[in-house]
C-alpha positions as CSV (number, residue, x, y, z in Angstrom):
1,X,0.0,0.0,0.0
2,X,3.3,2.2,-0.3
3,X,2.0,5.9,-1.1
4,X,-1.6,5.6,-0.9
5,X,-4.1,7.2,1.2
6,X,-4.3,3.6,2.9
7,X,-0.3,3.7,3.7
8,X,-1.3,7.2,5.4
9,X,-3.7,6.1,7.6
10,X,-2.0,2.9,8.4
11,X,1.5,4.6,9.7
12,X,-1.0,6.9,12.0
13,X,-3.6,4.6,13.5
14,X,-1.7,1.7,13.9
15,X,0.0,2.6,16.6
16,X,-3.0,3.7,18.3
17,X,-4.1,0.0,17.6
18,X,-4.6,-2.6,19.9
19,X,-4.2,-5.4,17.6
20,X,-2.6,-5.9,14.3
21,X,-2.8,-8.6,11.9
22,X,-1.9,-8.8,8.0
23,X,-2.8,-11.6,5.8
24,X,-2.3,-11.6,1.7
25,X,-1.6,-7.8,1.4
26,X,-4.7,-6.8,3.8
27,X,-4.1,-5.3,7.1
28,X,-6.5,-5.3,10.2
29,X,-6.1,-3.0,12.9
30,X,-8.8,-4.1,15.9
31,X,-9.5,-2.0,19.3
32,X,-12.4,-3.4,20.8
33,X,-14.3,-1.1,23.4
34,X,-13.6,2.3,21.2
35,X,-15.5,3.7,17.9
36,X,-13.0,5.0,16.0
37,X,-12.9,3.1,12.5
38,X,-9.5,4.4,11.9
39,X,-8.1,1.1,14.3
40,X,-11.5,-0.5,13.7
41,X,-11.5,-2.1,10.2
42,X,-9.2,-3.8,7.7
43,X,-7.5,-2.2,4.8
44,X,-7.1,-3.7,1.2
45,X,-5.1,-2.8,-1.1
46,X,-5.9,-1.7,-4.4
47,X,-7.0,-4.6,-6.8
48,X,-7.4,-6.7,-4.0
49,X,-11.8,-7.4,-3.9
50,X,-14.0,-7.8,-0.9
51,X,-14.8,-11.3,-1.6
52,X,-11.4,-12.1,-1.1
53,X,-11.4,-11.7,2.2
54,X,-10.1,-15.0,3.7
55,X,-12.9,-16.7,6.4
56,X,-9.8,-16.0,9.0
57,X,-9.8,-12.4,8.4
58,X,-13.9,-12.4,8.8
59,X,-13.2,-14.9,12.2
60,X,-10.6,-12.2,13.8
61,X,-13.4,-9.7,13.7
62,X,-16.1,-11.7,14.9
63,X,-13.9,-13.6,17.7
64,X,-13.7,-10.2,18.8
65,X,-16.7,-8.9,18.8
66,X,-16.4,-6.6,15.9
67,X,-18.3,-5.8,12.7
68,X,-16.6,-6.6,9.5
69,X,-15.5,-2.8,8.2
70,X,-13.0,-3.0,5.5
71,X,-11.2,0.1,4.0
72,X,-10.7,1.0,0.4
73,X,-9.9,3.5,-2.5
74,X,-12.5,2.4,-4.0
75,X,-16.6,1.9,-3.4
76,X,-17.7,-1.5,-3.2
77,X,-21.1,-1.7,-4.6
78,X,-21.8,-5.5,-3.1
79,X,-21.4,-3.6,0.8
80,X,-22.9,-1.1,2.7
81,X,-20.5,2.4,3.2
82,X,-20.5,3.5,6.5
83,X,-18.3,6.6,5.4
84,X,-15.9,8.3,3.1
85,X,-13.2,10.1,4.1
86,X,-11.2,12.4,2.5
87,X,-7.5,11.7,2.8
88,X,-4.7,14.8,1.9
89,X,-2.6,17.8,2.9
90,X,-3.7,20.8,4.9
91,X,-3.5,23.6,2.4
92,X,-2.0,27.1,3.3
93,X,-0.4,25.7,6.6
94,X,0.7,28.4,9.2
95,X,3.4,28.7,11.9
96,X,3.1,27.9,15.1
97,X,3.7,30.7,18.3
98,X,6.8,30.5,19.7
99,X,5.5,31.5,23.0
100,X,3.7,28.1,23.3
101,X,0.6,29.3,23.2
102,X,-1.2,28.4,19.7
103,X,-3.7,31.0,18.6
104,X,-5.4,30.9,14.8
105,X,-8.3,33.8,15.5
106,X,-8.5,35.8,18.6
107,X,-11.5,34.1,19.9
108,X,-10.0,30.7,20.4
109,X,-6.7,29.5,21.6
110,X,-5.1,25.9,21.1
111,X,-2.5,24.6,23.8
112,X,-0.4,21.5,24.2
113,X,-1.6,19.9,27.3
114,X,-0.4,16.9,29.4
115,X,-1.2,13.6,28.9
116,X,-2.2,13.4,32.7
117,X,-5.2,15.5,30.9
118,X,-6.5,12.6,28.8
119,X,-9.6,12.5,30.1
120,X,-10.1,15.9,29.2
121,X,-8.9,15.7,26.1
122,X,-11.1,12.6,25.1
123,X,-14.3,14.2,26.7
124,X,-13.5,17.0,24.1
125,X,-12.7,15.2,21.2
126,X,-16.1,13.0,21.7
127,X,-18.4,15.8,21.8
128,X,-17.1,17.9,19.1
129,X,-17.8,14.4,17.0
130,X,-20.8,14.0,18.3
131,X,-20.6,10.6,20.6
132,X,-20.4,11.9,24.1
133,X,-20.7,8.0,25.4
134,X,-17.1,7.4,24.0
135,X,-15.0,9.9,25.5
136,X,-14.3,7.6,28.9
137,X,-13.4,3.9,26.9
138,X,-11.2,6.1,24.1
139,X,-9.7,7.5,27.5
140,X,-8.8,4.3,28.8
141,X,-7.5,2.9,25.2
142,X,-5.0,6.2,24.5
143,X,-3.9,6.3,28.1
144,X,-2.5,2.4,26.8
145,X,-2.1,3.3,23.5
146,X,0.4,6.0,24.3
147,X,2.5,5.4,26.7
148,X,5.6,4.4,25.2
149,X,4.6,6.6,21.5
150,X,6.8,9.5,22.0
151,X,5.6,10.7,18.5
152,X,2.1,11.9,19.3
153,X,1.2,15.5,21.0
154,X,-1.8,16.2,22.1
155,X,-3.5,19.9,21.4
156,X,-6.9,21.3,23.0
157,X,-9.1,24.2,21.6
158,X,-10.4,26.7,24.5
159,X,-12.8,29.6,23.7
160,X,-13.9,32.2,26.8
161,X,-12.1,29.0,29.2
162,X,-14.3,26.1,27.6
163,X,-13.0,23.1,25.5
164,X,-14.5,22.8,22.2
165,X,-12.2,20.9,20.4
166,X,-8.9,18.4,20.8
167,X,-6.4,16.9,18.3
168,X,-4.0,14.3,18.2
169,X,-0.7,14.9,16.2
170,X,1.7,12.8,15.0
171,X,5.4,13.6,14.2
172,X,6.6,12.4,11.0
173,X,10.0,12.7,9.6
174,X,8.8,15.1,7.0
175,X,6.0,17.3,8.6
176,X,3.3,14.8,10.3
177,X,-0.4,13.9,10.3
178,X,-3.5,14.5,12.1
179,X,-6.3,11.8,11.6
180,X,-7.8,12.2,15.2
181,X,-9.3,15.8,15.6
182,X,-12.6,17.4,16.2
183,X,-14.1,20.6,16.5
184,X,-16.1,22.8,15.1
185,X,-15.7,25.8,13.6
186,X,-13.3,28.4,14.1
187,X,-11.8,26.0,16.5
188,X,-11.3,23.3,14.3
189,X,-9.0,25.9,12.2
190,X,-7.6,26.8,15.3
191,X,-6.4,23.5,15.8
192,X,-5.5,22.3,12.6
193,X,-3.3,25.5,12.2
194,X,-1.5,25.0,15.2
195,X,-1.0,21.4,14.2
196,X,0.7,22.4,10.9
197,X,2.5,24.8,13.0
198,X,4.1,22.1,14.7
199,X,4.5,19.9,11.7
200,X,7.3,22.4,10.0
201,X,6.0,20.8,6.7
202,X,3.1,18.9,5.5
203,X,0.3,18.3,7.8
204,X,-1.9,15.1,6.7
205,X,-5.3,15.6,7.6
206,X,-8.6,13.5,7.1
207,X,-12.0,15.2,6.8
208,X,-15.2,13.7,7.4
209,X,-18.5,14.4,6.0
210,X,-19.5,18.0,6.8
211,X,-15.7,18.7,7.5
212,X,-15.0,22.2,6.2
213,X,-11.2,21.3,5.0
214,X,-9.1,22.6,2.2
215,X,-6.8,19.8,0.8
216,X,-4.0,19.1,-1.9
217,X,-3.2,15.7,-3.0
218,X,-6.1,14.7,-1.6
219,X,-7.8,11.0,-2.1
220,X,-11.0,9.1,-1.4
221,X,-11.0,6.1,1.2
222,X,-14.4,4.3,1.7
223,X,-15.2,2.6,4.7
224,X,-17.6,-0.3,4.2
225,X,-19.6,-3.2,6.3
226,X,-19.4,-6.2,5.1
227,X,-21.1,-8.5,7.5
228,X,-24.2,-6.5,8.0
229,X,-23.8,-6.3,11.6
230,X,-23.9,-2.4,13.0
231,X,-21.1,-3.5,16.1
């Protein structure tokens, strides 16, 4: 999957993973007890067709409880899409403060906090998406998940004192990536600003549906379910 929009979110979730398996060019990444699809799914590479799918590939989801998402660059018109997501650069990336203190518009401010603020973080991150519920289990996985990954930073929207968004960056050796983020706006700018800031270089982002991004070299990647099961 060298260079594709697959590659890109492989190198940043699977770390975040808490299992890994690849089998015939398809990777699965499994975290049971959290809803991000990112480590929730398996990725095929292109050419590479749904029915395919070996029965121990289908087993290692259901064994743990899992539907059967699979990732692709392509739609697949025999499976239902759960979602696309848009996969590219941040275009016109800006510079971060060198106070320490992030700020993209005057109204909201983006900081670096401590991991000892997870908790925090997560509740953030959950209701700027939407799903309140999963704020305290993706707490528990990330506290896990990144202990010993020096690589990821994690950055917190504020405006007038409140949290309204969080974002997880990753370093790369060339800029670095932020596939974990939510917020809406101005403090989703905010935070992807201060995240290409940091990045000195290419920021890879991933937008959602009703994500207001600008992107270059940006790509499709459909998530669909396969096994009809909702999880």
């Amino acid at each position: 999957m060298s260079g594709s929009a697959l590659s890109e979110l492989l190198t940043y979730f699977t770390p975040l993973s808490a299992l890994q398996r690849e089998e015939d060019g398809a990777v699965t990444l499994l975290t049971p007890g959290t809803n991000v699809l990112g480590f929730n799914a398996t990725y095929l590479p292109e050419g590479h067709a749904a029915t395919e799918l070996s029965s121990t590939i289908q087993a290692w989801h259901a064994v743990h409880g899992l539907p059967l998402v699979v990732a692709t660059l392509s739609p697949l018109p025999e499976a239902r899409e759960v979602v696309e997501v848009q996969v590219g650069v941040l275009a016109q990336a800006g510079a971060s403060d060198p106070a320490g203190r992030l700020r993209s518009q005057a109204a909201v401010v983006v900081e670096q906090i401590s991991r000892l603020h997870l908790d925090d973080w997560s509740t953030a991150l959950a209701q700027a998406r939407g799903t309140p519920g999963w704020a305290a289990p993706l707490a528990r996985h990330l506290a896990g998940a990144l202990a010993f990954q020096r690589d990821f930073v994690l950055l917190q929207a504020y405006q007038q004192g409140e949290a309204v968004g969080a974002l997880l960056w990753q370093a790369r050796t060339q800029g670095g990536a932020a596939h974990l983020w939510g917020g809406a706006p101005p403090a989703a700018g905010a935070l992807l600003r201060a995240a290409a800031g940091l990045a000195g270089g290419p920021l890879w982002v991933s937008a959602l549906p009703g994500d207001e991004l600008t992107m270059t070299q940006a790509s499709r990647v459909f998530f669909h379910l396969l096994n009809g099961r909702d999880g």
